[in-house]
C-alpha positions as CSV (number, residue, x, y, z in Angstrom):
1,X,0.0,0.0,0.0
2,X,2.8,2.3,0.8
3,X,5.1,1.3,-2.2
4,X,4.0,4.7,-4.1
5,X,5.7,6.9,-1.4
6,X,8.3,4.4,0.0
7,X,12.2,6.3,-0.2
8,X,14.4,4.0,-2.0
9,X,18.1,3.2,-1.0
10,X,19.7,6.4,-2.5
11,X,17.0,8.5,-1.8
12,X,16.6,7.3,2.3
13,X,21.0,8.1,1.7
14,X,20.2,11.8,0.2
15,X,17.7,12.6,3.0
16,X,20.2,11.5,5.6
17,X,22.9,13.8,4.1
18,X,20.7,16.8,3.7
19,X,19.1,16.5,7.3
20,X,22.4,16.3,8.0
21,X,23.3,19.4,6.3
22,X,19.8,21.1,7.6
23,X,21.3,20.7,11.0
24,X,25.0,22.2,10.5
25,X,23.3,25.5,9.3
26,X,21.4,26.0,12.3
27,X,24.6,26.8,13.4
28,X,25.5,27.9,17.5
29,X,24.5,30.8,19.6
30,X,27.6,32.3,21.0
31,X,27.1,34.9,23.6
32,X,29.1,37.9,24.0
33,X,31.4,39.3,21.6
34,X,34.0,37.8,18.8
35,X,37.2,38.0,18.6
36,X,36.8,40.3,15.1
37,X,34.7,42.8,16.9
38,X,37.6,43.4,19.6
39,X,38.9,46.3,17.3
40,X,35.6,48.1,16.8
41,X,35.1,48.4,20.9
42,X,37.0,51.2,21.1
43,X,34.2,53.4,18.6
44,X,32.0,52.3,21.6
45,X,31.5,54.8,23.9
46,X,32.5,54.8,27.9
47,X,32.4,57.6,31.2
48,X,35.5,59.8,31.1
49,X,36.3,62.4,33.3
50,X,35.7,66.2,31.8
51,X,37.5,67.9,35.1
52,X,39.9,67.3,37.4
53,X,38.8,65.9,40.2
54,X,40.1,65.8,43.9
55,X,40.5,62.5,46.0
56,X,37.1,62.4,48.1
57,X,34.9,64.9,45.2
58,X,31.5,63.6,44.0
59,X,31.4,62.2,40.7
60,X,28.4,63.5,38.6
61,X,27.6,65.0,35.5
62,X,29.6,68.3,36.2
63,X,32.9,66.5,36.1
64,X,32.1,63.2,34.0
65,X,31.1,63.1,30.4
66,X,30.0,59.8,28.2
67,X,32.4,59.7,25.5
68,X,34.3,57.8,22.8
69,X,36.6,55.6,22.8
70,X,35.6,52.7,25.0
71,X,38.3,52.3,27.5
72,X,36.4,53.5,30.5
73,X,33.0,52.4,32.1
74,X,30.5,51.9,30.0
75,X,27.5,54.4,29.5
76,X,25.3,51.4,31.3
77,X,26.9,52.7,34.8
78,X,26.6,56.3,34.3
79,X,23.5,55.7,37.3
80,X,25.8,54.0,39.2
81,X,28.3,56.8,39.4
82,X,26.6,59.1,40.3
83,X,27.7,61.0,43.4
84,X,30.1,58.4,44.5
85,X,33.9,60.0,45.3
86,X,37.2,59.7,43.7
87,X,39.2,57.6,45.4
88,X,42.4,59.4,43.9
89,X,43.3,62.7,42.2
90,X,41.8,61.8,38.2
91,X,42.8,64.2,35.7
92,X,40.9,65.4,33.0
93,X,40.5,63.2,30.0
94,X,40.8,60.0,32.3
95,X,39.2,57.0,31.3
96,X,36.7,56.3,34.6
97,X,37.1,52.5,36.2
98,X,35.9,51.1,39.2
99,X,39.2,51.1,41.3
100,X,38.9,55.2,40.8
101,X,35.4,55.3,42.7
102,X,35.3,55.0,46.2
């Protein structure tokens, strides 16, 4: 009854291999970035300091500014900052990081 729809031998082989193939393209989810984006980070922007600031000042948006490139905190913390201290002297133009907040 089902010998009108039945694979043969090479055609039951062909479906393997393209199932096969079906399933390699599907591909992986990687999370994060790749190694070939590494070099475009730094048109990213991150929280640098616009003033100098004293050990012990507030940090806030009088003496921090969100700008490129990405070697600072990034924008995502700017709330965070917010009138935490310096734990050092910063000059302008530096790149903000958690070991500089107190």
């Amino acid at each position: 009854v089902d010998a009108a729809f039945s694979l043969e031998p090479h055609e039951l082989k062909s479906l393997v291999t393209e199932t096969e193939r079906a399933w390699q393209a599907l591909g992986g989810v990687c999370y994060g970035g790749t190694q070939a984006e590494d070099k475009a980070k730094q048109y990213r922007r991150s929280i640098y300091v616009s003033k100098d600031i004293k050990p012990g000042e507030a940090l806030g948006p009088h003496n921090l500014k969100i700008v490129r490139p990405a070697f600072g905190l990034a924008p995502a913390h700017w709330d965070s900052v917010q009138q935490k201290t310096a734990k050092t002297a910063l000059p302008k133009g530096t790149a903000l990081k958690w070991e500089h907040i107190g």
